[in-house]
TIKOL-259226 format. One line per 10 residues: number of its first residue (from 1); for each residue x, y, z of C-alpha. Coordinates in Angstrom, 1 decimal, padded with zeros to 4 digits, m for minus. Last residue first. Layout:
% TIKOL-259226
NUM> X:Y:Z; ... $
END
This chain:
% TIKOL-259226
611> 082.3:m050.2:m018.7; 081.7:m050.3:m022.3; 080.9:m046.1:m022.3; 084.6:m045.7:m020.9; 085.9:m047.8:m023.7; 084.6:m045.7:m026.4; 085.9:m042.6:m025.1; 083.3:m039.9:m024.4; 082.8:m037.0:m026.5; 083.3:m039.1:m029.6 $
601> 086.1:m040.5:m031.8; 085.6:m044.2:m033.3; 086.3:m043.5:m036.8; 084.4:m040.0:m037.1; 083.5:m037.4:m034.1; 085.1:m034.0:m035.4; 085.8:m031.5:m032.7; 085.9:m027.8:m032.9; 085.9:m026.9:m036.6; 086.0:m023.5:m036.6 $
591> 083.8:m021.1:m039.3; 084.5:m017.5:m039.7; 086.0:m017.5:m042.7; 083.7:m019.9:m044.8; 085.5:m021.8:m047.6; 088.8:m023.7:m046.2; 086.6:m025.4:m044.0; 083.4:m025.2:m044.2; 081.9:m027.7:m046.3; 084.9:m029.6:m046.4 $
581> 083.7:m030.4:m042.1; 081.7:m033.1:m043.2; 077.8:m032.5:m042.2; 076.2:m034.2:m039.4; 076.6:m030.8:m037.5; 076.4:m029.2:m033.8; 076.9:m025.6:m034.8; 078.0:m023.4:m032.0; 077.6:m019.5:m032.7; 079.8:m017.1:m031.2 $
571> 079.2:m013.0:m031.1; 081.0:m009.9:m030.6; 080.7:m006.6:m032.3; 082.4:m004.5:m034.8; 079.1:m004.0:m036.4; 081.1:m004.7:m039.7; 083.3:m006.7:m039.4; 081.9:m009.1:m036.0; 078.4:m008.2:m036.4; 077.7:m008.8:m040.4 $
561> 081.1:m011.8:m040.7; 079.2:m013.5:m038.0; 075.7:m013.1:m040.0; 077.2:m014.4:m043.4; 078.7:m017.1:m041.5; 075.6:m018.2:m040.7; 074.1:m017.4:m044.0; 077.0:m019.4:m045.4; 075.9:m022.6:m043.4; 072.4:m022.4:m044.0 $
551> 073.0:m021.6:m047.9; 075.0:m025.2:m047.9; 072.5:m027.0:m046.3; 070.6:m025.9:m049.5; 072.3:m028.8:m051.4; 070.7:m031.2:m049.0; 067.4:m030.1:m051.1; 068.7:m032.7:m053.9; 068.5:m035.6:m052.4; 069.5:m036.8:m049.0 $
541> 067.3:m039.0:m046.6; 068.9:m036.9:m043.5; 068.3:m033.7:m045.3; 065.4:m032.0:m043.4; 068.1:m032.9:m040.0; 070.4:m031.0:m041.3; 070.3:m027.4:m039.1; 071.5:m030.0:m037.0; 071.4:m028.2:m033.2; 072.3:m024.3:m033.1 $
531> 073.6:m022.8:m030.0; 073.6:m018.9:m030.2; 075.8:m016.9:m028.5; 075.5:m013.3:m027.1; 073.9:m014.0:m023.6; 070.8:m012.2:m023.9; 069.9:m009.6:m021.0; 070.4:m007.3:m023.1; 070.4:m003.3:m021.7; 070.8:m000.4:m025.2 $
521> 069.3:m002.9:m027.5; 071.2:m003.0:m030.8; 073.1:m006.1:m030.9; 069.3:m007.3:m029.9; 068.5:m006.7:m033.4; 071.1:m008.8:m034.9; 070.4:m011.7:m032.3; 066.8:m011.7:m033.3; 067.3:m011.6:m037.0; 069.8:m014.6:m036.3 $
511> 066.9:m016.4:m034.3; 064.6:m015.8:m036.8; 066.2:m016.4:m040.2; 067.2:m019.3:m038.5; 064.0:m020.4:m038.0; 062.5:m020.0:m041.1; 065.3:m022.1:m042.8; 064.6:m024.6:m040.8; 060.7:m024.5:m041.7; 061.6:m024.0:m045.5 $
501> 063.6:m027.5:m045.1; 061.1:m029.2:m043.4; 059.2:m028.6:m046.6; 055.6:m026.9:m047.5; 055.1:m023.3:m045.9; 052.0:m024.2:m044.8; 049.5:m021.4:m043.7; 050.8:m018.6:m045.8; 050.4:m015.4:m044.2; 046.7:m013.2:m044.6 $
491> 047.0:m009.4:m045.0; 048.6:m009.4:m048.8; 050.8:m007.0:m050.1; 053.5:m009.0:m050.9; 052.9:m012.9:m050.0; 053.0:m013.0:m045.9; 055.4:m015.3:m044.3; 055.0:m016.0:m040.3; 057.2:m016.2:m037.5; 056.1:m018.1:m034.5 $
481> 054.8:m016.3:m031.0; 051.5:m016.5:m031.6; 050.4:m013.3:m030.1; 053.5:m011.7:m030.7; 053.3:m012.5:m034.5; 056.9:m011.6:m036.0; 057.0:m010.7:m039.3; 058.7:m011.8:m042.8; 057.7:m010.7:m046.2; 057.8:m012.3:m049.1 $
471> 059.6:m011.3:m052.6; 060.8:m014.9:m053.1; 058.9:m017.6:m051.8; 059.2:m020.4:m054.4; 063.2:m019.7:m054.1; 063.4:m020.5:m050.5; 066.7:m020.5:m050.0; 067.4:m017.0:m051.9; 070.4:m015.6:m049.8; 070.1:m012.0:m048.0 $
461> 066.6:m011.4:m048.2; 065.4:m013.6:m045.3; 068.3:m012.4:m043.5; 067.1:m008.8:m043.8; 064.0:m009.9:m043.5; 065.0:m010.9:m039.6; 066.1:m007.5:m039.0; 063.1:m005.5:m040.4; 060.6:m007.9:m038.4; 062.7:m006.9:m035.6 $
451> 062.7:m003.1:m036.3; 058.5:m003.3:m037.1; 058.1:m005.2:m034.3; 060.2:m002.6:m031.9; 058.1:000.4:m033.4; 054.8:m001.6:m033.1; 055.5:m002.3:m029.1; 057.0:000.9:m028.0; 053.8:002.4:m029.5; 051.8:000.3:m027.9 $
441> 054.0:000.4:m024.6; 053.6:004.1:m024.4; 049.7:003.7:m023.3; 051.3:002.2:m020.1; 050.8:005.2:m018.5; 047.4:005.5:m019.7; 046.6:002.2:m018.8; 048.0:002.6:m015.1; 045.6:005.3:m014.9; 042.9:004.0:m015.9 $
431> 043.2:001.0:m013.2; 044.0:003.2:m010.6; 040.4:005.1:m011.4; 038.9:001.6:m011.6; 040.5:000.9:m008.4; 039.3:004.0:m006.4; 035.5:002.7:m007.8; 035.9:m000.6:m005.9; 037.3:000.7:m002.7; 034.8:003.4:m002.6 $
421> 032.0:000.1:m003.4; 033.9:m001.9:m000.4; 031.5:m005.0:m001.2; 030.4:m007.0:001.7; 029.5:m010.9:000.6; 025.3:m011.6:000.6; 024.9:m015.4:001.5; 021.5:m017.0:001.5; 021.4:m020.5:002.7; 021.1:m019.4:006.4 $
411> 018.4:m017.2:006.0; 016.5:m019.5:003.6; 016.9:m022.4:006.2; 015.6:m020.2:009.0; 012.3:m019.4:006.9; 012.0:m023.2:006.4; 012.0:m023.9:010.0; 009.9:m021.1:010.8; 007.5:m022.0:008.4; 007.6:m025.6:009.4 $
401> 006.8:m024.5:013.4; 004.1:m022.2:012.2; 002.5:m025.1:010.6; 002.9:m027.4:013.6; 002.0:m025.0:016.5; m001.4:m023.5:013.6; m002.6:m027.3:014.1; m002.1:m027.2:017.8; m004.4:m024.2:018.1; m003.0:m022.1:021.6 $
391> m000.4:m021.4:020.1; m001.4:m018.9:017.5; m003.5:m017.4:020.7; 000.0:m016.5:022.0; 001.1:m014.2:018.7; 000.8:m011.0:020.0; m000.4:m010.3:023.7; m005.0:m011.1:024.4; m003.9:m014.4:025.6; m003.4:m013.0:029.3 $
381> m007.4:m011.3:029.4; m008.3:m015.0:028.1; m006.3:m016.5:030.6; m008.0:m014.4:033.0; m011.7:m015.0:031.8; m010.7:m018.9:032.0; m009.8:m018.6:035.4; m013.1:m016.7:036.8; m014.9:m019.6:034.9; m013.0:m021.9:036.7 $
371> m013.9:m020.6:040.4; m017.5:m020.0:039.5; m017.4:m023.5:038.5; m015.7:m024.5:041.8; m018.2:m022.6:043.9; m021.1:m024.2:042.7; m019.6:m027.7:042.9; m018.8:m026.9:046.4; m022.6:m025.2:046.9; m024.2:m028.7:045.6 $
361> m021.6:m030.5:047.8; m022.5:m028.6:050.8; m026.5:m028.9:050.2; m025.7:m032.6:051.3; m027.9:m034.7:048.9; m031.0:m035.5:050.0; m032.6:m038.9:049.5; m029.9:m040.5:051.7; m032.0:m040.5:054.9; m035.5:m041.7:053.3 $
351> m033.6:m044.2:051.4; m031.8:m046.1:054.3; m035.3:m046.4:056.0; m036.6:m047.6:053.1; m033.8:m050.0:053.1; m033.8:m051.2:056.7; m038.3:m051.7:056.4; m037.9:m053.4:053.6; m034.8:m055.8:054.8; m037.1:m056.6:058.6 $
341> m039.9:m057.3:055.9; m037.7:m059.8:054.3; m036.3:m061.0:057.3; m040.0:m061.7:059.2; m040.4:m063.6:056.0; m038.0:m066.1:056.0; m038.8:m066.3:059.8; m042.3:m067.5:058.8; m041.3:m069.8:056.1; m038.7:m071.6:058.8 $
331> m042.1:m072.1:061.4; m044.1:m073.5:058.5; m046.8:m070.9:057.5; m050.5:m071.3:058.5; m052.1:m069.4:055.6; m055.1:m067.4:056.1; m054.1:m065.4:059.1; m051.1:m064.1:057.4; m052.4:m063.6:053.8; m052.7:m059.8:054.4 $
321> m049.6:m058.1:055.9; m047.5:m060.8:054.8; m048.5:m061.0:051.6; m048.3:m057.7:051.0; m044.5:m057.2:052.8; m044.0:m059.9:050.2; m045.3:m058.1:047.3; m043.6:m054.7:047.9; m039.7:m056.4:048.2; m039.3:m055.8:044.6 $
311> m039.8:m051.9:045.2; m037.6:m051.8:048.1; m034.5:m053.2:045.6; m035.6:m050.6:042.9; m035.7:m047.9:045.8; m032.6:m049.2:047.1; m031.3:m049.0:043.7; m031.8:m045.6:043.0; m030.5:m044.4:046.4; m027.3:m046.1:045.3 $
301> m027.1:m044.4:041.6; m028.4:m041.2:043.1; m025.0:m041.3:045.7; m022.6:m042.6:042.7; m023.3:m039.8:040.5; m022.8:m037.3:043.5; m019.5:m038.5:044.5; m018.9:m038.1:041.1; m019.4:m034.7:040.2; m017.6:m034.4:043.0 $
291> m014.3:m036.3:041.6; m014.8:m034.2:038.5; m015.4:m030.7:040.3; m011.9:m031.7:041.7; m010.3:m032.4:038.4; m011.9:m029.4:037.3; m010.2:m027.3:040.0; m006.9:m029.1:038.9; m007.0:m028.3:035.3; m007.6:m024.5:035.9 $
281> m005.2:m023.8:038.1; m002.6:m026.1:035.8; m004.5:m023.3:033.3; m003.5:m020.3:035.3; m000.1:m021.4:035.6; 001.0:m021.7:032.5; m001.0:m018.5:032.0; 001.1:m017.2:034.6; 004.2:m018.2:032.6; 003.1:m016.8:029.8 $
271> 002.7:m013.3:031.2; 006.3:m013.8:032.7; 007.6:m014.3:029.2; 011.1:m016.1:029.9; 009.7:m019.4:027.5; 008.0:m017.4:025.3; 011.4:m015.4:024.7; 012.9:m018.3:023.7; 010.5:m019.6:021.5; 009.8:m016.6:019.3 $
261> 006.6:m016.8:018.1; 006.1:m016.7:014.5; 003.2:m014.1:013.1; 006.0:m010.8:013.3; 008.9:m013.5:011.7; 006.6:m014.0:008.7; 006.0:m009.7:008.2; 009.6:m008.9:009.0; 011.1:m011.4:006.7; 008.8:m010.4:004.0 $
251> 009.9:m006.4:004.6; 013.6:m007.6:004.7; 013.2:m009.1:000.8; 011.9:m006.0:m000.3; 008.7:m003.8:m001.9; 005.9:m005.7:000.2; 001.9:m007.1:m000.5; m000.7:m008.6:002.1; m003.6:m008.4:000.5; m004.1:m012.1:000.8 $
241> m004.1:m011.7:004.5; m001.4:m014.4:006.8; m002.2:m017.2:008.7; m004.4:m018.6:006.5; m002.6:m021.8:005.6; m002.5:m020.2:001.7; m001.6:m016.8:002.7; 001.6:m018.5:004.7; 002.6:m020.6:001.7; 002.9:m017.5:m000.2 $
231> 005.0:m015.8:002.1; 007.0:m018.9:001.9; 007.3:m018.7:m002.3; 007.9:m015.1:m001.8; 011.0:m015.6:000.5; 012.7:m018.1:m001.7; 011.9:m015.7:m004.5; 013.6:m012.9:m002.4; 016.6:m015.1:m001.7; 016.8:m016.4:m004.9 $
221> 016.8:m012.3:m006.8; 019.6:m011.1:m004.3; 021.7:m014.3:m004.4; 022.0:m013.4:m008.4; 022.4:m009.9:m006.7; 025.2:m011.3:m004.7; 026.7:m013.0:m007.2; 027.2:m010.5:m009.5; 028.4:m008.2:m007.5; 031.2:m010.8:m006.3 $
211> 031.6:m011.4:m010.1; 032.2:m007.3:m010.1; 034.5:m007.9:m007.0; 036.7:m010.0:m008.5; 037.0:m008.9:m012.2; 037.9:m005.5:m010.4; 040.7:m007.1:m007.8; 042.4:m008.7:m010.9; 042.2:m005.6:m012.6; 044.2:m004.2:m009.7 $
201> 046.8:m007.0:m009.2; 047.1:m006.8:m012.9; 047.9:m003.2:m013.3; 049.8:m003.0:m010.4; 051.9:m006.0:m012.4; 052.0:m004.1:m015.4; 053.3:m000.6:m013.6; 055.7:m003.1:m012.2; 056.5:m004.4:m015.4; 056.6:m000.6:m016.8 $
191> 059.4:000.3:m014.6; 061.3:m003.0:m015.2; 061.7:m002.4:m019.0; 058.8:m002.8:m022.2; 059.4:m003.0:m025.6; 062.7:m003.2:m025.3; 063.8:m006.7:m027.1; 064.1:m008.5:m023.7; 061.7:m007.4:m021.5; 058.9:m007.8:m024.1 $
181> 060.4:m011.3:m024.8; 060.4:m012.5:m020.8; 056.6:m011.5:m021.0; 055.6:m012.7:m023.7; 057.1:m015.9:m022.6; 056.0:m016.0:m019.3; 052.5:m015.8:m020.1; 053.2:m018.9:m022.9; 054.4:m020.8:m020.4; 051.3:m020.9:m018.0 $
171> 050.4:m024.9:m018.5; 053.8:m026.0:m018.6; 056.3:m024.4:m016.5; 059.2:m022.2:m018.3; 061.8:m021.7:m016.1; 061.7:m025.5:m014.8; 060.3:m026.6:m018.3; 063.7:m025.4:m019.9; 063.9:m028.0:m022.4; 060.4:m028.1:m022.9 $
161> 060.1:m024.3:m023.6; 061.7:m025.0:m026.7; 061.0:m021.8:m028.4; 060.2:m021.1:m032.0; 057.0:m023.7:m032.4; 055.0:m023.6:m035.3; 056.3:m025.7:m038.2; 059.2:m027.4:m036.2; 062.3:m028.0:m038.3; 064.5:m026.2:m035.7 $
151> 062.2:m026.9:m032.9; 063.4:m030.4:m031.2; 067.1:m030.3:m033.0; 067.6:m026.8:m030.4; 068.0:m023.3:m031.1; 069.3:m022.6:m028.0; 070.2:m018.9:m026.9; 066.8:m017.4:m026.6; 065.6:m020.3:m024.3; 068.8:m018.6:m022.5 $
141> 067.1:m015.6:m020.9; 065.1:m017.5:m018.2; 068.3:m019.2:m016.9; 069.8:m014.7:m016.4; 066.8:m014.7:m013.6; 063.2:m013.4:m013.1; 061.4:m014.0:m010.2; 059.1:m010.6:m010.2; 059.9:m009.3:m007.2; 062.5:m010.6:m006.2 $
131> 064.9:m011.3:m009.2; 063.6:m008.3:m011.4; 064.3:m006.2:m008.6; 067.7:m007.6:m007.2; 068.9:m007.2:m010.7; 069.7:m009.4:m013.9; 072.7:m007.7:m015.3; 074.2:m010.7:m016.9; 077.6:m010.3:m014.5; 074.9:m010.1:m011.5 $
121> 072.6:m012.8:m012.2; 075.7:m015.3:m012.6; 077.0:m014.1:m009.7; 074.0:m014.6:m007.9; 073.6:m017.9:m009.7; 077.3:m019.3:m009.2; 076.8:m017.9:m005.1; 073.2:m019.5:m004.1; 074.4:m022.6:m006.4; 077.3:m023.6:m004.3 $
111> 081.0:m023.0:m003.9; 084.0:m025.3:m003.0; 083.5:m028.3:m003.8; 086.6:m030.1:m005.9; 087.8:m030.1:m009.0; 090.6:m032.4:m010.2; 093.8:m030.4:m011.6; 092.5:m027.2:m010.8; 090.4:m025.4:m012.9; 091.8:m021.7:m013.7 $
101> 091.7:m018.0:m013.3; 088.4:m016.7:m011.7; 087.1:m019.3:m009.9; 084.3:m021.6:m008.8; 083.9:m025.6:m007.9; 080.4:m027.0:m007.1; 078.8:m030.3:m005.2; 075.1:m029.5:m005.9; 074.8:m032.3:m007.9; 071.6:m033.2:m010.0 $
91> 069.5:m036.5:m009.9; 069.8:m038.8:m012.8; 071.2:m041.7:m010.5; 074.0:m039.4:m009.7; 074.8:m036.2:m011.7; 078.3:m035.4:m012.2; 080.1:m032.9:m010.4; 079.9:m029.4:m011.2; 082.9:m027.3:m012.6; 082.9:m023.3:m013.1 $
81> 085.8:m020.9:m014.0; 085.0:m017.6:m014.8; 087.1:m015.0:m016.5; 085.3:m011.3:m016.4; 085.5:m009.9:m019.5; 081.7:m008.4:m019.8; 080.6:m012.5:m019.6; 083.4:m015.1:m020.0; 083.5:m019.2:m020.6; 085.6:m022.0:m018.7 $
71> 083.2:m024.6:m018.4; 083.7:m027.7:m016.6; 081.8:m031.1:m016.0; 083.6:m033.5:m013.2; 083.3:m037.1:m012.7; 081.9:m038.4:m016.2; 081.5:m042.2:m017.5; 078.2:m042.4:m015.6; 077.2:m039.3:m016.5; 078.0:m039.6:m020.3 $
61> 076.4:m042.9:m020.6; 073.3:m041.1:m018.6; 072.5:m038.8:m021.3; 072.8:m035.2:m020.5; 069.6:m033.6:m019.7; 070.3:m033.3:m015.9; 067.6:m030.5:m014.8; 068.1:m028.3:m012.0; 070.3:m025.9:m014.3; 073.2:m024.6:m012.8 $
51> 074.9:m023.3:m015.7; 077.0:m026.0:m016.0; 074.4:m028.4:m016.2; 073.2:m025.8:m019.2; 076.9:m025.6:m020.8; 077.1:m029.9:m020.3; 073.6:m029.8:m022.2; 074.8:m027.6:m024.8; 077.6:m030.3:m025.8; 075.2:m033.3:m025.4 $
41> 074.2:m032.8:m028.7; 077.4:m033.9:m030.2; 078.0:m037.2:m027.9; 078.4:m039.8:m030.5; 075.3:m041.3:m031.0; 075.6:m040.2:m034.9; 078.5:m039.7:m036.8; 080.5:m036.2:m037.1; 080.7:m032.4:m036.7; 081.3:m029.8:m033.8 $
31> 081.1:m026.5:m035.1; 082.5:m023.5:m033.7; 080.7:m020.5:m035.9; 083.3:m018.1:m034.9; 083.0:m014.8:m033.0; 085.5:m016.2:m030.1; 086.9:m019.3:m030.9; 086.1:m022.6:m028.9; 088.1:m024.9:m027.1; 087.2:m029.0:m026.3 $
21> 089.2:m030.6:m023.1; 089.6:m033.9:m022.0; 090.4:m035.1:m019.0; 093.4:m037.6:m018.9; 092.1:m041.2:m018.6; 093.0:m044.1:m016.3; 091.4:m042.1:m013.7; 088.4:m043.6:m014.8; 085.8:m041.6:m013.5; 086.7:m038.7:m015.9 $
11> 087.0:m035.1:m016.1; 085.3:m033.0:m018.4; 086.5:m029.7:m020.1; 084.7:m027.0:m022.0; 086.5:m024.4:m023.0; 086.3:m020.6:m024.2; 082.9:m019.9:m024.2; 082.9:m015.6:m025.3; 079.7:m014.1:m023.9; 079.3:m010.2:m024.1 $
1> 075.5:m009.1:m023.2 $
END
């Protein structure tokens, strides 16, 4: 996709100032050069802010000092304008200026994010599809544009997915990634992402319900064991026969819950509520044989003791019978005795009529034992249902009541989930499907690695920068995500490459082998630029490997000078540089010296940065 920056422009707080615009050249390697702490980085983080990121990565000097940030840049030759105001207290502004032919002298709001991105979406030819359905937008494309100083000496990482955390979230990056690349280099296209995404929906729904299988037979074989164990424990109390045996978890239930009464229908089972009644019958006839029983206790305990109590009075009634005319008594002796015989003659009197018990009570007590006997033969007839003799042994009450208890705790523990086994095997028929028509992908896949490995060894081959290596072969591991460097003919790459300097190299052979090869690819959703951060960082502490920053700037221009002259393409690189500008200038062709920061110029006026 055709992207030509044209200008970047920033207007100031300090209205002191002018604002202050920096142009770029189409197909040129625009390099901005000088000292350190200057502002150079901070280039592609204006285009990004621009860009409606919802990160502020430019450094807060700038901010503060900033008003307005501006880039004039075009996509498929269609001129846009777009300013955002400065960020406050490191939080982003939505305040937004857009338009098609200029800025205006100071910008001011009016547009917002909703319209710059679907426009943005739409000039890049991101389309309602891929935005909806599968959340894809032109921000997740430009990871492929930045090449920035946090990777570019890196040893295994080719993507800063840092910098754009918000597209790329940490944790489930990597997913993303694959499948951003795929899109982008051809190997797959929006058909075959939502043939992917049935795919995974559906496999998803598989690996599901199989672990749901799973669990319900591993619930299966604990419910059953649960079950044997009570079973068990019913043999054992003797409530159930030892050669008792079943085939399924349903049968044990059936065979505990056929010796456990069920409570609530005991309590509406008319039969039981007669022999409820039955025994209060019961209990109140022998309560009244009791009282008597009684009656009749106490009566020979009385007549007993009248005859005991007559019997002691014997002697007396002798003596005075016999002795009488022998012994003169005094008069109070003689009326002591006439009371004493008067008392034995009252008691035996009062023994002969109570001797006989009343033949009433003897036929009451008769009748009332016939009465509970006749009770007890009809509770017995009652007991004769299912289960109610359990309950009539208070012991057996206690022990059912645990294995009920127990057995109700098993039911409730065990959990068996429905599975939709038609449902199940239409999905693994989807599922095959889907893999046969993404079966194309494979092949899709190997040919579009074996043209992207063939681009970036072109690169590789075209200047000798890493001497040591020569005759190796470059290709891209998709799993991995990094380039490697296989010795001819061998299967295994090299696990260290050594330097900083080889790892730079590395991944500029990558990114411009990338580029080249999406030059090719019928639909890119690539912006064509490619922002390159201090390809000299390896050479901060000099010697002589700084010389080989020289074959990283002529392979650069080596790679304009490939799609501009001879592809007949477009493309613009910017360089942000350490370097002095006589390494370019004068000698490479398609370099342009954009800005050079020396003696005290920077992106942001020194006094500005003071205040």
């Amino acid at each position: 996709m055709k992207f030509t920056l044209h200008e970047i422009k920033l207007w100031f707080k300090n209205k002191n100032f002018e604002p202050k615009s920096y142009y770029f050249l189409p197909n040129k390697v625009n390099v901005i050069t000088g000292n350190s702490n200057t502002g150079k980085s901070s280039f592609f983080n204006i285009i990004d802010y621009c860009l409606i990121s919802d990160q502020v990565k430019i450094a807060t000097p700038i901010t503060n000092a900033v008003e307005w940030f501006g880039i004039n840049f075009s996509v498929s030759n269609e001129n846009l304008f777009i300013a955002r105001k400065s960020a406050n207290n490191g939080a982003p502004s939505f305040d937004l200026f857009l338009d098609k032919s200029s800025f205006p002298e100071l910008p001011y709001k009016n547009s917002n994010s909703t319209e710059i991105i679907n426009l943005l979406n739409e000039t890049l030819n991101i389309t309602d599809e891929l935005k909806n359905n599968f959340n894809i937008s032109y921000r997740d494309f430009l990871l492929f544009n930045s090449l920035t100083e946090n990777i570019i000496a890196s040893q295994e990482v080719y993507f800063d997915t840092p910098y754009f955390e918000r597209e790329y979230p940490k944790g489930c990056y990597i997913d993303k990634l694959k499948e951003i690349f795929n899109l982008m280099t051809g190997i797959t296209n929006l058909e075959n992402i939502i043939t992917q995404s049935k795919l995974k929906k559906t496999q998803k729904y598989i690996e599901n319900t199989e672990k749901k299988k799973r669990k319900n037979e591993e619930n299966d074989v604990r419910y059953k064991e649960s079950l044997k164990k009570l079973l068990d424990e019913c043999k054992y109390n003797k409530l159930l026969d030892e050669s008792i045996s079943f085939d399924s978890a349903e049968e044990i239930v059936n065979i505990i819950e056929n010796i456990i009464p069920d409570i609530n229908n005991i309590e509406d089972n008319n039969v039981l509520q007669e022999i409820d009644k039955l025994k209060n019958q019961r209990n109140n006839l022998k309560s009244e044989l009791f009282l008597i029983r009684k009656y009749q206790k106490e009566c020979n305990n009385y007549r007993q003791s009248l005859t005991k109590l007559a019997d002691s009075l014997q002697p007396i009634d002798f003596l005075y019978r016999n002795l009488q005319d022998q012994i003169i008594y005094p008069l109070e002796a003689t009326e002591f005795l006439q009371n004493l015989e008067y008392s034995l003659k009252k008691i035996k009197n009062e023994t002969y009529v109570n001797n006989v018990i009343p033949d009433s009570i003897k036929s009451d007590i008769n009748f009332i034992q016939e009465q509970i006997k006749l009770v007890d033969e009809e509770i017995a007839n009652r007991s004769k249902i299912t289960n109610i003799n359990l309950l009539e042994n208070g012991s057996n009450c206690f022990i059912l009541g645990k294995i009920k208890e127990k057995l109700d705790n098993i039911k409730k523990s065990y959990t068996h989930e429905t599975i939709k086994e038609k449902k199940l095997a239409d999905s693994k028929e989807l599922e095959q499907e889907l893999l046969d028509a993404l079966a194309s992908i494979k092949t899709m896949r190997r040919d579009v690695s074996n043209q992207l490995d063939s681009s970036i060894q072109f690169f590789y081959c075209l200047i000798d920068s890493i001497p040591v290596y020569k005759n190796f072969v470059t290709k891209f591991d998709f799993d991995e995500m990094s380039l490697r460097l296989y010795p001819p003919n061998d299967m295994f790459p090299i696990g260290n490459l050594g330097s900083k300097s080889n790892f730079m190299f590395m991944h500029l052979y990558f990114y411009l082998g990338l580029h080249a090869y999406l030059f090719n690819v019928v639909k890119s959703y690539v912006p064509q630029f490619l922002f390159i951060d201090q390809p000299s960082i390896p050479y901060y502490q000099g010697g002589n490997d700084d010389l080989k920053l020289t074959d990283a700037f002529h392979l650069l221009n080596d790679f304009i000078d490939l799609i501009v002259s001879k592809k007949n393409g477009d493309f613009q690189i910017f360089l942000v540089e350490h370097a002095s500008k006589d390494n370019w200038e004068n000698i490479l062709e398609h370099f342009h010296t954009v800005e050079e920061f020396i003696n005290d110029n920077a992106l942001i006026p020194q006094q500005l940065i003071k205040e």
